[in-house]
N, CA, C and O atoms as a DFTB+ gen file, in Angstrom:
284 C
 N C O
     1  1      14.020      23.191     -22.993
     2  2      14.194      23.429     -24.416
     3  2      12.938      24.078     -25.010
     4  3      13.016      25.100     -25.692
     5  1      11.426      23.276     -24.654
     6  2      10.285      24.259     -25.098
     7  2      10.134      25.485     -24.385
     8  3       9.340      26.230     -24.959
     9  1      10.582      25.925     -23.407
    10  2      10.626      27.470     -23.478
    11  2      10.230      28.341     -23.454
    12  3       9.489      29.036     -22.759
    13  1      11.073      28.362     -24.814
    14  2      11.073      29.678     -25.243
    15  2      10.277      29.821     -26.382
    16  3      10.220      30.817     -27.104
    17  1       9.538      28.548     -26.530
    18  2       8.467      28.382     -27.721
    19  2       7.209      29.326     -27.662
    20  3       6.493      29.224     -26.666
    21  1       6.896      30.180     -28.579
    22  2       5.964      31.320     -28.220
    23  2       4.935      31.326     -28.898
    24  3       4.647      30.348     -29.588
    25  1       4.174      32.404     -28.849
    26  2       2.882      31.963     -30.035
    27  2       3.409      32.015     -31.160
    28  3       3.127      30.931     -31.672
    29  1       4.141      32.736     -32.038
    30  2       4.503      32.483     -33.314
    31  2       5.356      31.306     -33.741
    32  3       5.722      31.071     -34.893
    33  1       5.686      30.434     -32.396
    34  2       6.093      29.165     -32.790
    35  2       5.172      28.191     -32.903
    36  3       5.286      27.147     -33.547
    37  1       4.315      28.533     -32.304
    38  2       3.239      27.154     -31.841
    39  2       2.474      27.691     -33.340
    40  3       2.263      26.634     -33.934
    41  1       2.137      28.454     -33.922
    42  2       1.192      28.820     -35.165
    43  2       2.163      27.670     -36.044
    44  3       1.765      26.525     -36.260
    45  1       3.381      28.147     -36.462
    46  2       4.410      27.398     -37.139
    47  2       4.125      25.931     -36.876
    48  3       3.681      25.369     -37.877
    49  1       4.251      25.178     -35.842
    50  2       4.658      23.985     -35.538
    51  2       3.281      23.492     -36.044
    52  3       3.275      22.412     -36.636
    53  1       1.694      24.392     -35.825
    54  2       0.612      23.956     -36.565
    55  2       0.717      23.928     -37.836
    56  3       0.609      22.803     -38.324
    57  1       0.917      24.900     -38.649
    58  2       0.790      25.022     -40.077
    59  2       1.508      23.566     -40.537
    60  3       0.979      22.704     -41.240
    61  1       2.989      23.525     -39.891
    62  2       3.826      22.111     -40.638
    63  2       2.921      20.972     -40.610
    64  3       2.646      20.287     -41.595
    65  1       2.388      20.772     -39.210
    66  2       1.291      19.525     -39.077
    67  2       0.288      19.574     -39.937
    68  3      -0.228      18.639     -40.551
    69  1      -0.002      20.851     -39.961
    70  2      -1.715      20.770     -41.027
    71  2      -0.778      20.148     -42.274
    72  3      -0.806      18.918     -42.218
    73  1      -0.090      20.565     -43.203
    74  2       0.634      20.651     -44.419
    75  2       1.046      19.129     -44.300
    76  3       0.740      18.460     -45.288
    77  1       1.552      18.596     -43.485
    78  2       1.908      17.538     -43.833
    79  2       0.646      16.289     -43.223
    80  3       0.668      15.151     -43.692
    81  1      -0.033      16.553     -42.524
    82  2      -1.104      15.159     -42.356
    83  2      -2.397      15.404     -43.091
    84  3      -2.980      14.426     -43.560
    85  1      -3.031      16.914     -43.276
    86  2      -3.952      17.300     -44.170
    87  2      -5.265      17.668     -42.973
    88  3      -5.354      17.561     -41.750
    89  1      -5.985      18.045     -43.841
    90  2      -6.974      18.644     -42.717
    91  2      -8.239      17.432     -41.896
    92  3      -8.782      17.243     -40.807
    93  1      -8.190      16.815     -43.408
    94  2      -9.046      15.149     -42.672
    95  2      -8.611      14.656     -42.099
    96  3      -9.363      14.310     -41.188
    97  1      -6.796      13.983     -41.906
    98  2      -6.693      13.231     -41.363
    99  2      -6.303      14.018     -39.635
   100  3      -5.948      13.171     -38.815
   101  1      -6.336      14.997     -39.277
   102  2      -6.401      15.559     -38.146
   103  2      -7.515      15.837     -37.220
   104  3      -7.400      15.855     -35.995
   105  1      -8.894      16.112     -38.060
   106  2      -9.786      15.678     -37.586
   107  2     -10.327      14.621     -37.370
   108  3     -11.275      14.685     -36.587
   109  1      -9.974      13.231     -37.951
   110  2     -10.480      12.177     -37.758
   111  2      -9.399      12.040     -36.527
   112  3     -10.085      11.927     -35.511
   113  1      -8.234      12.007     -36.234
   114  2      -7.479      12.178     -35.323
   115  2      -8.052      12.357     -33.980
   116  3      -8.287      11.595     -33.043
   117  1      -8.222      13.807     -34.230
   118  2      -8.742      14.653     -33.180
   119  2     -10.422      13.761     -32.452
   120  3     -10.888      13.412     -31.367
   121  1     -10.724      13.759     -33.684
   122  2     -12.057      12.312     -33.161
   123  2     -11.947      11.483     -32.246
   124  3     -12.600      11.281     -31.222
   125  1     -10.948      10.949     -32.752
   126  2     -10.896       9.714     -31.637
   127  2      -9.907       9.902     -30.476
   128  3      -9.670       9.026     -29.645
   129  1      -9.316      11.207     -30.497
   130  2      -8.833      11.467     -28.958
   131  2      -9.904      12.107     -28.563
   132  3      -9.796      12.521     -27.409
   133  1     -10.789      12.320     -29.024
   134  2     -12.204      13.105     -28.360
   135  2     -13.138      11.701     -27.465
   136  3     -13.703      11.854     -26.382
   137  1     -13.085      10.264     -28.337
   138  2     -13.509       9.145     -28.007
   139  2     -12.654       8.310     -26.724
   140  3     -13.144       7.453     -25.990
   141  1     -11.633       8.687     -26.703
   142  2     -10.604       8.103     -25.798
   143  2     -11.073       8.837     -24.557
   144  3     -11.304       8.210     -23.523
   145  1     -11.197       9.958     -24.626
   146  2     -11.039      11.025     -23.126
   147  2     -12.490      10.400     -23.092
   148  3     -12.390       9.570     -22.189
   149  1     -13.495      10.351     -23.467
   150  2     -14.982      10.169     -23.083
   151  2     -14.974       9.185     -22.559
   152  3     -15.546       9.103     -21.472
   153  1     -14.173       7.792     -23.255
   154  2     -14.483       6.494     -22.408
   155  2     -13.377       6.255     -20.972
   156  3     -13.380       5.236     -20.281
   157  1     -12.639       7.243     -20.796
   158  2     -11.644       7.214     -19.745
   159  2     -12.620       8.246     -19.110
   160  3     -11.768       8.435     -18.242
   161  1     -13.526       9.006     -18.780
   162  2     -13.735       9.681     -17.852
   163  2     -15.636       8.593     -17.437
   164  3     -16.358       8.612     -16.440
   165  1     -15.706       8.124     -18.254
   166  2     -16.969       7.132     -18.332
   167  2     -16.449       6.056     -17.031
   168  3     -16.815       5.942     -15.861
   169  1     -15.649       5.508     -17.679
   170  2     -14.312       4.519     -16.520
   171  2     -14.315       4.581     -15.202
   172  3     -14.689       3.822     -14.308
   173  1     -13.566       6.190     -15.271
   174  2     -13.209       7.125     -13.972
   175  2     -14.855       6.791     -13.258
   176  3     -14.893       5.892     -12.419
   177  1     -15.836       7.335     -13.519
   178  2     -17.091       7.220     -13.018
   179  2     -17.612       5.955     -12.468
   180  3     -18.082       5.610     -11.384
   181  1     -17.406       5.481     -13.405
   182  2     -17.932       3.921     -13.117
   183  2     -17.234       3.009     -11.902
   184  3     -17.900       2.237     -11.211
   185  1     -15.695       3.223     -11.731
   186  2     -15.150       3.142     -10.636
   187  2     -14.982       3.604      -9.471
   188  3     -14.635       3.158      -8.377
   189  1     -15.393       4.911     -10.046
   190  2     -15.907       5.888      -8.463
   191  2     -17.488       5.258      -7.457
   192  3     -17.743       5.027      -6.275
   193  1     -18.198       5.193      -8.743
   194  2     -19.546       4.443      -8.288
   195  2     -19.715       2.982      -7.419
   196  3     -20.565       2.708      -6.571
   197  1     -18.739       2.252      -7.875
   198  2     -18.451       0.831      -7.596
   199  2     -17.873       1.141      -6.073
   200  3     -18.271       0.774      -4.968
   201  1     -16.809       1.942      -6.473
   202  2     -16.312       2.184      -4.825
   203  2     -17.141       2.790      -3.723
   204  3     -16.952       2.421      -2.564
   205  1     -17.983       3.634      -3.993
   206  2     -19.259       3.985      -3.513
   207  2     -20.263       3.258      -2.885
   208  3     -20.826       3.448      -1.807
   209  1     -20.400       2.384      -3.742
   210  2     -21.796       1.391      -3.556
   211  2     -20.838       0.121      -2.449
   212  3     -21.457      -0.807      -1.930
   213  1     -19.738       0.248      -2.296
   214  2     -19.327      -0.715      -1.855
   215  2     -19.017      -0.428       0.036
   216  3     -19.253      -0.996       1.102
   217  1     -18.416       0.701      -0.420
   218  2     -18.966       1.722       1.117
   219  2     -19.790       1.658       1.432
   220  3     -19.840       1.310       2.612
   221  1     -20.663       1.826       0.977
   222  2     -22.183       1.792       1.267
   223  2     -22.551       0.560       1.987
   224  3     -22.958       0.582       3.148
   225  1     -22.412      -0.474       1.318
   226  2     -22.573      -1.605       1.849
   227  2     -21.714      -2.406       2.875
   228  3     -22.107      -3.334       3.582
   229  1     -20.819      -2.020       2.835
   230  2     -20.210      -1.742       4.587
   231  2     -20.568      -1.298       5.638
   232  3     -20.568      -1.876       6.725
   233  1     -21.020       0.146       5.306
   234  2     -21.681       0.777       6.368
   235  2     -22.970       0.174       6.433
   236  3     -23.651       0.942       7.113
   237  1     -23.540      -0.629       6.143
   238  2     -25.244      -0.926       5.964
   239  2     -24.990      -2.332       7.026
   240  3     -25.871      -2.824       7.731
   241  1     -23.738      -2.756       6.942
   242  2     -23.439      -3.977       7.554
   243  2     -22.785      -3.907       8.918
   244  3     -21.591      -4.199       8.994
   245  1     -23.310      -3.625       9.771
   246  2     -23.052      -3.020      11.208
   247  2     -23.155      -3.947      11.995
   248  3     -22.207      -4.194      12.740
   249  1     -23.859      -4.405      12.024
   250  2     -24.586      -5.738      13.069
   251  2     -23.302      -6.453      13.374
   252  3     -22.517      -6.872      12.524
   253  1     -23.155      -6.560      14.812
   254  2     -21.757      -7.077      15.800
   255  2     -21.575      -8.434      15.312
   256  3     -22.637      -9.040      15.170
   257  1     -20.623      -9.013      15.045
   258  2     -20.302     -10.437      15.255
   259  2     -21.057     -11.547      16.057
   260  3     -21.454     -12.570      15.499
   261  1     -21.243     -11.299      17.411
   262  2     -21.582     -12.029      17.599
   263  2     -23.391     -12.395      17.915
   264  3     -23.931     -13.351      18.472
   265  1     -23.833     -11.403      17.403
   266  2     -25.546     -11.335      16.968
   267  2     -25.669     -12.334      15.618
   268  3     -26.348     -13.358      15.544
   269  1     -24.818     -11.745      14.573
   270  2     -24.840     -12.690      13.685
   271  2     -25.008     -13.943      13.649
   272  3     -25.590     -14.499      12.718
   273  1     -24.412     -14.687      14.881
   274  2     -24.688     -15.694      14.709
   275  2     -26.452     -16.478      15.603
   276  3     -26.881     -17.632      15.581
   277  1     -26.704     -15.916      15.899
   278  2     -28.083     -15.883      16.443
   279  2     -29.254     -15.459      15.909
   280  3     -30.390     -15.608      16.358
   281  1     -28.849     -14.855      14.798
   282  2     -29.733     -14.628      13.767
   283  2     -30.278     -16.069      12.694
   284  3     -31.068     -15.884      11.768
């Protein structure tokens, strides 16, 4: 159904939005989907890191079973 939606539709479908929510309340909008994507890619990182460091410490942990216990 979107299509066949073209640039002179998508200008349209803006103007109605500007006209009807106003220009503040789209930028304050737009704000906090600007705040959302930052703390979801902050996230993304932070879980990449964790998984990282955790590899890490697997591989650091080599030493056979049964040395361990003679240690």
């Amino acid at each position: 159904m979107l299509n066949n939606v073209g640039p002179l539709g998508l200008l349209l479908i803006a103007v109605v939005v500007l006209v009807l929510f106003g220009r503040g309340k789209i930028a304050s909008l737009m704000g906090e989907v600007g705040k959302g994507i930052t703390a979801f890619k902050k996230g993304v990182d932070e879980g990449k890191k964790e998984l990282d460091d955790e590899t890490l410490q697997a591989a650091r942990d080599v030493t056979p079973a049964e040395d361990k216990d003679r240690v």
